[in-house]
Phi, psi and omega in degrees: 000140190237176171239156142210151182294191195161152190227078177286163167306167100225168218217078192234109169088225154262033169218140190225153195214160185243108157256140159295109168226173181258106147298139186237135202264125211181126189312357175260154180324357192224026159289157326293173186198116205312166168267139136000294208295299189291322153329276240271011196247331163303317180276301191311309171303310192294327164353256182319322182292294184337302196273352144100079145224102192250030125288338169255341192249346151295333157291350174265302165293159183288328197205128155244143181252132168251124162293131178238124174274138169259130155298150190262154182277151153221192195332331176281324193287006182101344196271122176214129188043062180071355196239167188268162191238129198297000000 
């Protein structure tokens, strides 16, 4: 059985976090596969976003993030599908 790192998302609303956790990588059908410690450090950051306590879910995570949405342009603006328009 080996380890290697991985940096998962997680994601509630408009705020999102970068957890660090270890995989364990093992020769059965159900490889990689988080350890318990790391589940439960993943349900605690979703937690914590959920009650929008971004001071607890920043002491568990590498990074926490607030999502901001962008409108999409449109056709007066120069813009077609997303690209300038020559």
């Amino acid at each position: 059985m080996s380890l290697r790192l991985s940096t998962r998302l997680v994601r509630e609303g408009a705020l999102a976090a970068e957890v660090d956790v270890k995989l364990l990588d093992a020769k059965d059908a159900w490889a990689p596969y988080l350890s318990l410690d790391d589940a439960y450090r993943l349900d605690d950051v979703r937690d914590a976003l959920r009650d929008g306590d971004v001071e607890r879910a920043s002491r568990i995570a590498a990074r926490v993030y607030r999502l901001t949405p962008i409108q999409k342009a449109s056709r007066k603006s120069g813009l077609r599908d997303g690209r300038p328009t020559p």
